[in-house]
C-alpha positions as CSV (number, residue, x, y, z in Angstrom):
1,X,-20.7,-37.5,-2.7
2,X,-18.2,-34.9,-4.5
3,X,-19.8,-32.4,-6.9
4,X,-18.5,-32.8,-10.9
5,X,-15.2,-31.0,-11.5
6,X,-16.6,-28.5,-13.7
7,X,-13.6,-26.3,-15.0
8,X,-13.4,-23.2,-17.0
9,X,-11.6,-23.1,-19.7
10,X,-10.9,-19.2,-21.1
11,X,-10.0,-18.2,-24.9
12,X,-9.9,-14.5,-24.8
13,X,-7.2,-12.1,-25.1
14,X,-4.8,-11.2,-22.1
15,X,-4.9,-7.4,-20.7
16,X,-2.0,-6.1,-19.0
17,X,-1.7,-6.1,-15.4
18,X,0.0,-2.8,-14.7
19,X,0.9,-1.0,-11.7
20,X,2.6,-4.0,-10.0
21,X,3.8,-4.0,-6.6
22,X,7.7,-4.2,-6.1
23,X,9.1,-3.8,-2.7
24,X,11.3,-5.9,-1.1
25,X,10.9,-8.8,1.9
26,X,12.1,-11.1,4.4
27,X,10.3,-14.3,6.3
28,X,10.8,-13.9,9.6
29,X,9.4,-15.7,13.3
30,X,9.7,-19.2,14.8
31,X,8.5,-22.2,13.2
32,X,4.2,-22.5,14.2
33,X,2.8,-25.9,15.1
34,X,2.5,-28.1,12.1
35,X,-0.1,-30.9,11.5
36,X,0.0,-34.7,11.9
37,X,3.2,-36.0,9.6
38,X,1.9,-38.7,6.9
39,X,3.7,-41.3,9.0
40,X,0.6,-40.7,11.7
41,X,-2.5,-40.1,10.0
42,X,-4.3,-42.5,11.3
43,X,-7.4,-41.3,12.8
44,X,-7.6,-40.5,16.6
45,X,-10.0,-42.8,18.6
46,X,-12.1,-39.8,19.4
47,X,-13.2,-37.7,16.9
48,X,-12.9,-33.8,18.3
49,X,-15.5,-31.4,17.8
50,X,-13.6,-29.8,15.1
51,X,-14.1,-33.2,13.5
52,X,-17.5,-33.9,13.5
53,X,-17.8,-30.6,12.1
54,X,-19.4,-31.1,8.8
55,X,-16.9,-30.8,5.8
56,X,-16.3,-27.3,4.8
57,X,-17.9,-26.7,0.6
58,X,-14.5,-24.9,-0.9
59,X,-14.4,-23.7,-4.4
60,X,-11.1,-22.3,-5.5
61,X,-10.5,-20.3,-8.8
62,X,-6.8,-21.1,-9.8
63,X,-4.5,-20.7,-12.2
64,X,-3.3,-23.7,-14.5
65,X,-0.3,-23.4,-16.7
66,X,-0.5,-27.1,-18.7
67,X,-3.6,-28.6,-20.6
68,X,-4.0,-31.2,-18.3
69,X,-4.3,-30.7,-14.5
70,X,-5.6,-32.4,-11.1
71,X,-9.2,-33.0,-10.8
72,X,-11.4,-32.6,-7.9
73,X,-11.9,-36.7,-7.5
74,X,-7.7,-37.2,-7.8
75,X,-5.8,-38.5,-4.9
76,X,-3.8,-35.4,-3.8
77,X,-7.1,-33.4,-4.0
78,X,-9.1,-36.1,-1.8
79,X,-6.0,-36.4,0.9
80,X,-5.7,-32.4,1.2
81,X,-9.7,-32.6,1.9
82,X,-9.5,-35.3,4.4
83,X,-6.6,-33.4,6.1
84,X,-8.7,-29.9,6.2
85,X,-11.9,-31.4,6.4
86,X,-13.1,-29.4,3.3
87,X,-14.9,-30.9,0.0
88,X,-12.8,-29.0,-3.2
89,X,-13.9,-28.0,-6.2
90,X,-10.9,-26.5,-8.6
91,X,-12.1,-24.1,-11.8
92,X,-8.5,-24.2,-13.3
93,X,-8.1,-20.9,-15.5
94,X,-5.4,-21.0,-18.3
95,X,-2.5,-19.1,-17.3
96,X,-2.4,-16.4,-20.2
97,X,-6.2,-15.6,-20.6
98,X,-6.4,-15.9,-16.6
99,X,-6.7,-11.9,-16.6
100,X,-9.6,-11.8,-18.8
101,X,-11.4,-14.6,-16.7
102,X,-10.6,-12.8,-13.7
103,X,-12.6,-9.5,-14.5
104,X,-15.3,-11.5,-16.1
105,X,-15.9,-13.5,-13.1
106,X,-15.7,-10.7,-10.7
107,X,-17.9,-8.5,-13.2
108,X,-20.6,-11.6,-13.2
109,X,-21.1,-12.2,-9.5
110,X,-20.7,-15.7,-9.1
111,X,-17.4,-15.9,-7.3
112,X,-16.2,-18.9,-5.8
113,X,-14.9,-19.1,-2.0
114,X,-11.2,-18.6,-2.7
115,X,-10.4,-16.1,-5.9
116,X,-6.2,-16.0,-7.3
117,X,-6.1,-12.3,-7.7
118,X,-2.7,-11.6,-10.2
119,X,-2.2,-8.1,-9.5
120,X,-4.3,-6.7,-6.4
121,X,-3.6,-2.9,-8.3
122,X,-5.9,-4.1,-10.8
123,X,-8.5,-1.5,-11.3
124,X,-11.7,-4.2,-11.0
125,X,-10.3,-5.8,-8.1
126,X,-9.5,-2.2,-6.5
127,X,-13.1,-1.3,-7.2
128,X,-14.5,-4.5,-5.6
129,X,-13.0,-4.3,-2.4
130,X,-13.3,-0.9,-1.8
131,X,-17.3,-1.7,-2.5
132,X,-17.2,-4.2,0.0
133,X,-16.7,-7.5,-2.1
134,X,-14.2,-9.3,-0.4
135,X,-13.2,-9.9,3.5
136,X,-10.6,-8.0,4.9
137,X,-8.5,-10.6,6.2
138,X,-5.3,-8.7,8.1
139,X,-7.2,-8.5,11.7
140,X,-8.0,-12.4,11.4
141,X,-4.7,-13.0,10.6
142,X,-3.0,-13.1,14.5
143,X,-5.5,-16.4,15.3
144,X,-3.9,-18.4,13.0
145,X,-0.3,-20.2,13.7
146,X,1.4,-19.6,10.3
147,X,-1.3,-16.7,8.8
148,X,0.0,-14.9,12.6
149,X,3.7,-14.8,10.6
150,X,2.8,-13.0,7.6
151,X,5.5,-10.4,6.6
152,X,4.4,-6.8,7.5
153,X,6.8,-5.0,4.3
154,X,4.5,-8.1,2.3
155,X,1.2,-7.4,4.0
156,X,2.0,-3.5,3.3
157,X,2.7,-4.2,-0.8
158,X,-0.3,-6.5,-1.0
159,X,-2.6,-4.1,0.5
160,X,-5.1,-1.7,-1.0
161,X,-5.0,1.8,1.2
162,X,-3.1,0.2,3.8
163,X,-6.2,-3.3,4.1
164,X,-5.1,-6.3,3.2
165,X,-8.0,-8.3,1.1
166,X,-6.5,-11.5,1.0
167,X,-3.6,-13.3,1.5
168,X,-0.6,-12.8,-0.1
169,X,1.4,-16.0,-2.0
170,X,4.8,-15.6,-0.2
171,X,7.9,-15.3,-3.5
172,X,11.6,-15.0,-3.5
173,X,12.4,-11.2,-4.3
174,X,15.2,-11.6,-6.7
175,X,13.7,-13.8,-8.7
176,X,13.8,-13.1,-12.7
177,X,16.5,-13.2,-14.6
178,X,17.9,-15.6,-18.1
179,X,17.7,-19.4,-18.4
180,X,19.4,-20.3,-21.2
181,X,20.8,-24.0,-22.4
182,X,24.2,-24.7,-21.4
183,X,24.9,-27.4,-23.7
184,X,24.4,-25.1,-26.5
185,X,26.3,-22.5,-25.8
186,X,29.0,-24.9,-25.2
187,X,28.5,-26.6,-29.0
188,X,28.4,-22.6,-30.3
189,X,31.8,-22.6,-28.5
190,X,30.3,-19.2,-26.3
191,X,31.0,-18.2,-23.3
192,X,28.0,-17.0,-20.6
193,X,27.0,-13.7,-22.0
194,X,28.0,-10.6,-20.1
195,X,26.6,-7.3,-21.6
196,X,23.5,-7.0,-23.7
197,X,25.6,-7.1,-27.2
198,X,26.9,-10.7,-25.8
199,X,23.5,-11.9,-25.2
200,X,22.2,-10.6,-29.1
201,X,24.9,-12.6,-29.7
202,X,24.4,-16.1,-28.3
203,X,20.5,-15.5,-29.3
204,X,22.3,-15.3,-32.8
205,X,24.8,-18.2,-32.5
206,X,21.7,-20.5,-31.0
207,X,19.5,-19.4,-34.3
208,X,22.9,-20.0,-36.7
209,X,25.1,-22.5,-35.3
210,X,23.3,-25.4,-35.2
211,X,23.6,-25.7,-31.3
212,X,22.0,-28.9,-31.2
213,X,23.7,-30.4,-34.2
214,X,21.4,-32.1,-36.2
215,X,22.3,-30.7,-39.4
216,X,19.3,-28.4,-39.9
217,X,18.3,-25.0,-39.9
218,X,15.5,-25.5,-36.9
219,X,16.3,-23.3,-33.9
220,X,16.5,-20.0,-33.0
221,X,17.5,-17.7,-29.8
222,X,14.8,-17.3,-27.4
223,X,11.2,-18.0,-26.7
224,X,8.4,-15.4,-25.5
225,X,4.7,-15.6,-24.5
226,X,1.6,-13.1,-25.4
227,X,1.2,-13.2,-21.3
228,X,2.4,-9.8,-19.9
229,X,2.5,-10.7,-16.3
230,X,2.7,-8.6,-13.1
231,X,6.4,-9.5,-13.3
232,X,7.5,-11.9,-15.4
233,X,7.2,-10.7,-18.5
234,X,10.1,-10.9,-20.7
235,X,10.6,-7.7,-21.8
236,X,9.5,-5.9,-18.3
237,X,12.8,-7.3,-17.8
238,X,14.8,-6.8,-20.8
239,X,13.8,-3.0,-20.5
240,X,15.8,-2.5,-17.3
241,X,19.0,-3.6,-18.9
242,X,18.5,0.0,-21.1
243,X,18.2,2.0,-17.9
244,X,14.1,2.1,-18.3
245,X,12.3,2.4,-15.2
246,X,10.1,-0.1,-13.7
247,X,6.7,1.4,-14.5
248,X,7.3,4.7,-13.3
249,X,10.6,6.4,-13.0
250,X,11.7,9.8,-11.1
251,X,12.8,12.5,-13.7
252,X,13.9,15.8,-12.5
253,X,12.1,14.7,-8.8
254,X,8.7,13.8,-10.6
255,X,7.0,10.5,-11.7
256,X,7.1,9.8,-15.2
257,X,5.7,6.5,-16.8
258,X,8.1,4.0,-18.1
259,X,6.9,4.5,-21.7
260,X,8.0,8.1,-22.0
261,X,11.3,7.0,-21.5
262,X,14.3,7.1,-24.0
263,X,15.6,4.3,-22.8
264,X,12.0,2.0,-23.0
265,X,12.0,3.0,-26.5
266,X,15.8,1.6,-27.0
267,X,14.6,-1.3,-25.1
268,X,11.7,-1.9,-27.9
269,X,14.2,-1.2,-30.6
270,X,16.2,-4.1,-29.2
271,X,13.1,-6.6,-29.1
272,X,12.4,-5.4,-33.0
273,X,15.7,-6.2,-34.0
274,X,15.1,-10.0,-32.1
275,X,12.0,-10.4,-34.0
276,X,13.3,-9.1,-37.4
277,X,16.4,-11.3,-37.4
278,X,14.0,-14.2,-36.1
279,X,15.6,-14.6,-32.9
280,X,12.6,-15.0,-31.1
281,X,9.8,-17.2,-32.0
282,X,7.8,-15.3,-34.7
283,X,4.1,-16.0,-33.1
284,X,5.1,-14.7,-29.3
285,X,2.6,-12.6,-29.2
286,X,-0.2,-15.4,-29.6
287,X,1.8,-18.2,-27.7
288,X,0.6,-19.6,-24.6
289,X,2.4,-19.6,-21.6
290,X,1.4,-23.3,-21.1
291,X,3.6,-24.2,-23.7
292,X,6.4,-21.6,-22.8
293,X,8.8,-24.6,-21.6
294,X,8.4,-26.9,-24.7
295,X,11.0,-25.3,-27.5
296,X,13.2,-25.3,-24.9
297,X,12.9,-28.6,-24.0
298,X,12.1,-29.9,-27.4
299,X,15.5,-28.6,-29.0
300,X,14.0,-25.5,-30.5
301,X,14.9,-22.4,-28.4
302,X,17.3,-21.9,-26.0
303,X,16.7,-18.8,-23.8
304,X,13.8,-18.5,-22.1
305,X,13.7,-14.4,-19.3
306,X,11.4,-15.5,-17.1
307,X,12.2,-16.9,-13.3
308,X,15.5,-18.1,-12.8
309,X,13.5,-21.1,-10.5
310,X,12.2,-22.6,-13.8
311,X,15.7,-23.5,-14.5
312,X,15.9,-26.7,-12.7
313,X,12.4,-27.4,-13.5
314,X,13.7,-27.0,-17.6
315,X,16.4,-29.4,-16.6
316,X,14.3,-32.0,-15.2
317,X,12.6,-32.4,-18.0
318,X,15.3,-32.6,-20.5
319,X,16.4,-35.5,-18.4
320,X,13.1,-37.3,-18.7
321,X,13.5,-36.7,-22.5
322,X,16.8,-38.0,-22.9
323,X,16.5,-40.7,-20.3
324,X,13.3,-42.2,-22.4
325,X,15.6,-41.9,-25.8
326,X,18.5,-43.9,-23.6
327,X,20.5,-40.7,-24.2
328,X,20.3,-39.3,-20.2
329,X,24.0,-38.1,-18.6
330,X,21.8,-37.8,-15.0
331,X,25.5,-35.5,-13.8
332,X,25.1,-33.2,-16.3
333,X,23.4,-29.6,-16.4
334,X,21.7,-28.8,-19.6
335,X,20.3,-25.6,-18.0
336,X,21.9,-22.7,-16.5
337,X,20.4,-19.6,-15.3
338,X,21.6,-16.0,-14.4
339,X,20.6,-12.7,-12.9
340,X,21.5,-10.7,-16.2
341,X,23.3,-8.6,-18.5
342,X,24.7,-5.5,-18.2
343,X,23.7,-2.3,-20.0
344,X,25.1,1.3,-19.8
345,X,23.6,1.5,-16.2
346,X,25.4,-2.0,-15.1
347,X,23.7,-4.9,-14.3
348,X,19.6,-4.5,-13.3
349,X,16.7,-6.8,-12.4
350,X,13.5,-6.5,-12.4
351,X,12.2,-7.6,-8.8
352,X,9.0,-9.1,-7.5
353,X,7.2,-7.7,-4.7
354,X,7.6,-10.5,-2.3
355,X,4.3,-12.2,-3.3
356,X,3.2,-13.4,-6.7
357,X,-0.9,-12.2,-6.1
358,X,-3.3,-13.2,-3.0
359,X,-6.0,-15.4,-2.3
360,X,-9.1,-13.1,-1.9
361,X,-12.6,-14.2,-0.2
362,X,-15.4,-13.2,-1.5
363,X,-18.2,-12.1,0.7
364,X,-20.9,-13.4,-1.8
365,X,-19.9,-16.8,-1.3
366,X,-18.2,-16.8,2.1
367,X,-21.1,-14.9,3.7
368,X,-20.4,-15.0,7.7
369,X,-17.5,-14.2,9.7
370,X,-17.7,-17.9,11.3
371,X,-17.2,-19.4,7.4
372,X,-14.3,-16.8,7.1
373,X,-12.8,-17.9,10.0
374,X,-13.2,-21.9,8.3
375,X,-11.2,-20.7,4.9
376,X,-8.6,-19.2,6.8
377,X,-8.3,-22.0,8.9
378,X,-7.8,-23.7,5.7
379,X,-5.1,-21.6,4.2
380,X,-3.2,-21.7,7.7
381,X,-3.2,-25.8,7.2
382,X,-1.7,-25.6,3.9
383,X,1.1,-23.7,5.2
384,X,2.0,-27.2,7.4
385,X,4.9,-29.0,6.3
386,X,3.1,-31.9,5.4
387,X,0.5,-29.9,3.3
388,X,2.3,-28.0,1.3
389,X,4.5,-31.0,0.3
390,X,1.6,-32.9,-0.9
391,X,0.1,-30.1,-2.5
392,X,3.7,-29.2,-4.2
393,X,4.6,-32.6,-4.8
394,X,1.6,-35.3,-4.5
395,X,1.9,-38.5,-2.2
396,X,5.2,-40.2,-0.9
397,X,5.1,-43.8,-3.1
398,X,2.9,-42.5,-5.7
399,X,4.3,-39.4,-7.0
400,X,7.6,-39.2,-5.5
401,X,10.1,-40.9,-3.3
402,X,12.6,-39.7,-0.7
403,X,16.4,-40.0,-0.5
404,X,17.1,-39.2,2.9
405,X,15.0,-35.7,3.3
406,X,15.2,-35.3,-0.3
407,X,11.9,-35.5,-2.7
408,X,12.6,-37.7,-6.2
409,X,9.9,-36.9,-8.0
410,X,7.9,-39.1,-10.3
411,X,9.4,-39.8,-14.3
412,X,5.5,-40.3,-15.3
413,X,4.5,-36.8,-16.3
414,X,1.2,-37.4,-17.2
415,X,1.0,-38.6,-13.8
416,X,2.0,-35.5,-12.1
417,X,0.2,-33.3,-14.5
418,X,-3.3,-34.9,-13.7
419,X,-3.1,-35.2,-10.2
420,X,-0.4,-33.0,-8.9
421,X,1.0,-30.0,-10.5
422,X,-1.1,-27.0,-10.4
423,X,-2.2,-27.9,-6.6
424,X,0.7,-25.6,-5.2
425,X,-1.3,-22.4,-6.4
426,X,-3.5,-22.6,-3.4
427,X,-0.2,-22.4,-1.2
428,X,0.4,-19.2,0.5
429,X,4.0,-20.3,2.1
430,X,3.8,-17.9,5.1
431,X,6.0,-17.7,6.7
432,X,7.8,-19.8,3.6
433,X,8.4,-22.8,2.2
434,X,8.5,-25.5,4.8
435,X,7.5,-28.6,2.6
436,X,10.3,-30.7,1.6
437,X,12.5,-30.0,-1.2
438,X,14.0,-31.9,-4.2
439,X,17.3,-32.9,-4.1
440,X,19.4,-30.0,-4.2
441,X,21.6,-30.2,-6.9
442,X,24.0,-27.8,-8.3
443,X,21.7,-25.7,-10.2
444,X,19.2,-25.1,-7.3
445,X,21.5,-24.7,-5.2
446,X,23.1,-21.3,-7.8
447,X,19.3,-20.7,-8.3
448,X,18.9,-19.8,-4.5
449,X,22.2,-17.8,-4.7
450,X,21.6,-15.9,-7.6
451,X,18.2,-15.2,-6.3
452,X,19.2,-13.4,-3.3
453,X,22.4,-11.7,-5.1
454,X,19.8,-9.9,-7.1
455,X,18.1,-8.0,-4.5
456,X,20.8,-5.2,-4.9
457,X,20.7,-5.1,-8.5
458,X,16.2,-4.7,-8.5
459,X,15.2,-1.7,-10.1
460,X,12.1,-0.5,-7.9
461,X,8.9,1.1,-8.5
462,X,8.8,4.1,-6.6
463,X,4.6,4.5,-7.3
464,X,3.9,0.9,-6.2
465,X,2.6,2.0,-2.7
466,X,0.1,4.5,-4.2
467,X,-3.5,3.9,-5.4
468,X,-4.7,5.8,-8.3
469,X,-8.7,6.8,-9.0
470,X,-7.6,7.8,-12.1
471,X,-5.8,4.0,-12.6
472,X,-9.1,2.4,-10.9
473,X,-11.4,3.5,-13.6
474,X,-9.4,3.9,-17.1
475,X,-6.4,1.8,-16.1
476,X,-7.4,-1.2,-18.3
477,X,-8.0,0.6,-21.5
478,X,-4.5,2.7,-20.7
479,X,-2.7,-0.9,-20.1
480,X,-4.0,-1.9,-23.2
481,X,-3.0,1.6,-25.3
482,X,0.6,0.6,-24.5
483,X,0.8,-2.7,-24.8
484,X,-0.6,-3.2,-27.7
485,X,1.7,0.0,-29.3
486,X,4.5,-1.7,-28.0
487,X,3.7,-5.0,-29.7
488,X,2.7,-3.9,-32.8
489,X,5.7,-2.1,-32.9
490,X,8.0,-5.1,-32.2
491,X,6.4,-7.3,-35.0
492,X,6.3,-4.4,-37.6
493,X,3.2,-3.3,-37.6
494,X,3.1,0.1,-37.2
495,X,6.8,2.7,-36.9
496,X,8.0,4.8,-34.2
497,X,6.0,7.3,-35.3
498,X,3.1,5.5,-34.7
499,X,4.5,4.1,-31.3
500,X,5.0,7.8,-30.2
501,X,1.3,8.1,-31.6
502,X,-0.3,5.5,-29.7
503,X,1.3,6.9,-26.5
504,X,0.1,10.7,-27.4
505,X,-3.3,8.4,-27.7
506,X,-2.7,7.3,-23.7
507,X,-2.1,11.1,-22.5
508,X,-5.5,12.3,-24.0
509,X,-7.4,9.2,-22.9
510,X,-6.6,9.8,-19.0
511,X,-2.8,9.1,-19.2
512,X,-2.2,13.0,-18.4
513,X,-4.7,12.9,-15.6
514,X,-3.1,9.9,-14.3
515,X,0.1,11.3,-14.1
516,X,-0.6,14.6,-12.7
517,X,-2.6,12.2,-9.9
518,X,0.6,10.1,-9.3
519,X,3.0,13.0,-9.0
520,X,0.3,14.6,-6.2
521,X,0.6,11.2,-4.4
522,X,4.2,11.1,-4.6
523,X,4.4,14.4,-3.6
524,X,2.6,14.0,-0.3
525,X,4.3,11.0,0.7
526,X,8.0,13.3,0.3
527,X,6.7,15.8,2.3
């Protein structure tokens, strides 16, 4: 009998996630052994010993980025457990307060079998494994058909002093830049912006012009969230277009942090003048990343900096609006995407490091090498064609169709939501993506493009191999100096003054010590 689906459901503030990993990677190797296709599941006529094995008791802690999402009874759970002969139980962690939860759980213990670990520089999850908290996975990794074709430049940005305590999500590396709505900026009569002052100015035209001509004074440029993720956050990207660093820069053949820089104050200056001229929604730095997709979608916003992916996912679902209003053009692009805008520096983009976090195992819960070897036998499944399709997309019949070897997903929403989307968070896609796709139309297939055009535009992080003692044990409270500076800042509530304050604040609570660690670091790795 399955347990209850418990979930947790976190409130509290986000922390930043700093020191973020960002160098580059490639998939690589031949195509492992897959499981059974859908089309032959039926069950052999004598069971193996693997299969009389007891089920496998898996809890994963994930993240969830809509109110509603699959429960441990749903269909697409129950066929991915008869598949892996595992019973799952899903805590689902809201997006945006997912740092918060993280630390709490890991600070209280009780940690289930698999553990989504954002930013494997954070100082908590540093401390843990170096303690001895979670399984250090790289050695198990060459038993396992796809787990055996993990990326070594990805293994090396995902690990802590060269171990690897989990297993990294697999990510395109070019993969931020603008989406922005193409039908507006065709009503504002604009043409796709090409330098920052072009973009202030189609931000401006989509607040003014009445883009989606109703006849009322109810949108505005772009759309941001209070999450300050490892990469995706708006302005980490924005910033780059100003010539900031990413993180750290080198100045004068020393590390300096990105907030020292000239340019990251121009960069703030910028986002001020955005908020002041109510270009960007007014409560960003409450708003929940859930609900980053829905002024967008909803005719209220129409830029959202974020990755250039979520394009065709913003387009779907303009669709399904307009097709339930009888309003649908199903050849028509209401969303297009690019890398970004050029600054005095040319064009720049913020990069990803390959992987978007890792799936951790804690030694608490997954106590013997034997059960280690079970979870890792489940990730390599999910890495099977046939796994990560349901767990990206649901059941063929039920949640989608197929045109030829193209996915058509489901119009019922609510359908998806509660049984399907969320599922792909367990996926590590090593050594990629080998599920089926949706149909590629015009804008996936420019998403792909663009995404691999970036690569020589990213702006790197030339600290993001090194671990900091000095980052393990204040690096939270120094996140939080900054951020908070910068956003208070933004909105108006305190002047550059006090910006430049708050940051004389971060040197005297460790920020010096920090930086005269980093520079030491960097300095033995030149040598």
């Amino acid at each position: 009998m399955k347990k209850n689906s418990k979930k947790w459901i976190s409130v509290a503030a986000v922390s930043t996630m700093a020191m973020t990993t960002i160098v580059g990677c490639s998939s690589g190797g031949k195509e492992a052994a897959t499981t059974p296709s859908a089309a032959a599941s039926s069950a052999p006529a004598v069971a193996t010993p693997a299969q009389q094995q007891a089920p496998l008791d898996l809890t994963l802690m994930l993240p969830i980025f809509k109110t509603n999402f699959p429960k441990d009874d749903g269909p697409v759970v129950t066929e991915i457990e008869k598949r892996t002969n595992t019973n799952i139980h899903l805590e689902w962690v809201p997006n945006a307060s997912y740092p918060d939860k993280f630390n709490i759980t890991l600070a209280s213990g009780k940690l289930p079998s698999i553990i989504y670990v954002p930013d494997v520089k954070n100082p908590s999850f540093v401390n843990a494994a170096k303690s001895g908290a979670f399984w250090e996975v790289g050695k198990y990794l060459k038993d396992f058909p796809s787990l055996s074709q993990a990326n070594s430049v990805i293994m090396n940005n995902s690990s802590i002093d060269g171990k690897n305590y989990g297993v990294y999500r697999g990510r395109a590396l070019g993969r931020n830049g603008i989406n922005y709505r193409k039908d507006w900026l065709e009503a504002v009569g604009m043409q796709p912006p090409k330098t920052i002052d072009d973009f202030y100015n189609m931000l401006k035209a989509f607040k003014e012009k009445d883009p989606d001509k109703n006849g009322k004074d109810d949108t505005y440029g772009m759309v941001m969230v209070k999450w300050t993720g490892q990469w995706a956050s708006s302005f980490d990207i924005i910033k780059l277009w100003f010539g900031s660093p990413n993180k750290w820069g080198v100045v004068d053949g020393k590390l300096m942090p990105e907030h020292q820089t000239a340019e990251y104050l121009e960069a703030l200056k910028f986002m001020k003048k955005l908020y002041d001229e109510k270009l960007i929604n007014q409560d960003f730095a409450v708003f929940d990343s859930a609900k980053w997709n829905d002024p967008v979608v909803n005719n209220q916003a129409g830029v959202i900096i974020d990755v250039t992916d979520n394009a065709a996912r913003l387009d779907d679902k303009i669709h399904q609006v307009l097709a339930k209003e009888g309003k649908d053009k199903p050849d028509v692009h209401y969303i297009d995407n690019m890398i970004g805008v050029t600054g005095k520096a040319g064009l720049k983009a913020l990069p990803t490091s390959g992987f978007a976090g890792v799936l951790a195992i804690p030694k608490s819960s997954v106590k013997t090498e034997d059960d280690l070897k079970r979870v890792l036998k489940f990730l390599d499944q999910m890495n099977s064609p046939e796994l990560t399709t349901i767990a990206g997309y649901g059941l063929e019949g039920k949640h989608y169709t197929k045109e030829g070897d193209a996915i058509v997903p489901s119009k019922d929403t609510a359908l998806l939501e509660s049984e399907v989307e969320g599922l792909n968070q367990m996926l590590p896609f090593i050594p990629e993506d080998r599920g089926l796709k949706v149909k590629q139309t015009p804008l996936r297939l420019q998403t792909t493009k663009i995404q691999k055009e970036a690569e020589q535009f990213i702006v790197a992080n030339p600290a993001e191999p090194f671990i900091s003692q000095v980052y393990s044990q204040k690096g939270q409270q120094l996140d939080n100096i900054v951020n908070d500076a910068r956003i208070k800042f933004i909105v108006g509530q305190t002047d550059e003054a006090g910006l430049k304050a708050a940051f004389e604040t971060w040197k005297k609570s460790g920020g010096d010590d920090l930086v005269k660690e980093m520079n030491e670091l960097y300095a033995a790795v030149k040598k």
